[in-house]
C-alpha positions as CSV (number, residue, x, y, z in Angstrom):
1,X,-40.1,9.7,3.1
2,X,-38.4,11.5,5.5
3,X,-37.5,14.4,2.8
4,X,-41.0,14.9,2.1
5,X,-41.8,15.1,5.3
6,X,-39.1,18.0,6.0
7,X,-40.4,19.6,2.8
8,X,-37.2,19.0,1.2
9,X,-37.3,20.5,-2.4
10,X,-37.6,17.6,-5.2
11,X,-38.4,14.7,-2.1
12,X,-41.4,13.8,-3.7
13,X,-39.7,13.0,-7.5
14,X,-36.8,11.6,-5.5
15,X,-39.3,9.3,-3.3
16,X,-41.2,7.9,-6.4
17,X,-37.8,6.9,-8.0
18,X,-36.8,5.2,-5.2
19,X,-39.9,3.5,-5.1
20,X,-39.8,2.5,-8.6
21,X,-36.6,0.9,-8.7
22,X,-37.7,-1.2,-5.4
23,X,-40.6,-2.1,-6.9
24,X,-38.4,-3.4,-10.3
25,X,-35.7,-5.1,-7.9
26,X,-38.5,-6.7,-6.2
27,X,-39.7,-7.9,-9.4
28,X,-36.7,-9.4,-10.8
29,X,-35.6,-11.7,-8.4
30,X,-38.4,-14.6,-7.1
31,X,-36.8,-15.0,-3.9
32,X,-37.6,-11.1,-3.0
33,X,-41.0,-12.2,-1.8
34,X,-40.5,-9.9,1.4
35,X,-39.9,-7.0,0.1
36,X,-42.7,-6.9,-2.2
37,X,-44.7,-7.5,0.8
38,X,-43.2,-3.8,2.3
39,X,-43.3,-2.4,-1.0
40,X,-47.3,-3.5,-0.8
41,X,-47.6,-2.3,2.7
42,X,-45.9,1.2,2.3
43,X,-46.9,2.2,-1.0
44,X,-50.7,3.2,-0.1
45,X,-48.9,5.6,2.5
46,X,-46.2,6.8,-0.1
47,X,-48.2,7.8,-2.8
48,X,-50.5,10.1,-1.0
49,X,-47.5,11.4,0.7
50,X,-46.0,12.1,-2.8
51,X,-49.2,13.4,-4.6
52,X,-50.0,15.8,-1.8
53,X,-46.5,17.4,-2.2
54,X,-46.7,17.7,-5.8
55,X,-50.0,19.4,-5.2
56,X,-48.8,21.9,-2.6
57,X,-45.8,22.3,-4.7
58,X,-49.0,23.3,-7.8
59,X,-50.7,25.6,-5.5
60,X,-47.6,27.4,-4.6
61,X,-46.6,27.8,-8.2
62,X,-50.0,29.1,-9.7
63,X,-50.7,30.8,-5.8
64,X,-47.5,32.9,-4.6
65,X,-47.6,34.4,-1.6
């Protein structure tokens, strides 16, 4: 998160990977029960990060200055 937020090229793909693989350790061990419950907390505030880059990543692509 704190890539994205410094603009950092590739943050955004980099972000989403890591919160893949959180999402699939979480998964595969029962006794994770805590950090599913971050994973469900931070994710509505990581995917808009993540999207938003992607989209000013778009703009700059199809818009340069």
């Amino acid at each position: 998160m704190f890539r994205l937020e410094e603009n950092r090229p590739g943050a955004e793909m980099d972000l989403a990977l890591a919160m893949l693989r959180a999402w699939l350790a979480a998964e595969s061990i029962p006794e994770r029960r805590a950090e599913r419950a971050w994973l469900k907390k931070i994710s509505p505030i990581c995917l808009p990060m993540i999207e938003s880059a992607l989209r000013a990543d778009n703009a700059a692509i199809h818009c340069p200055e």
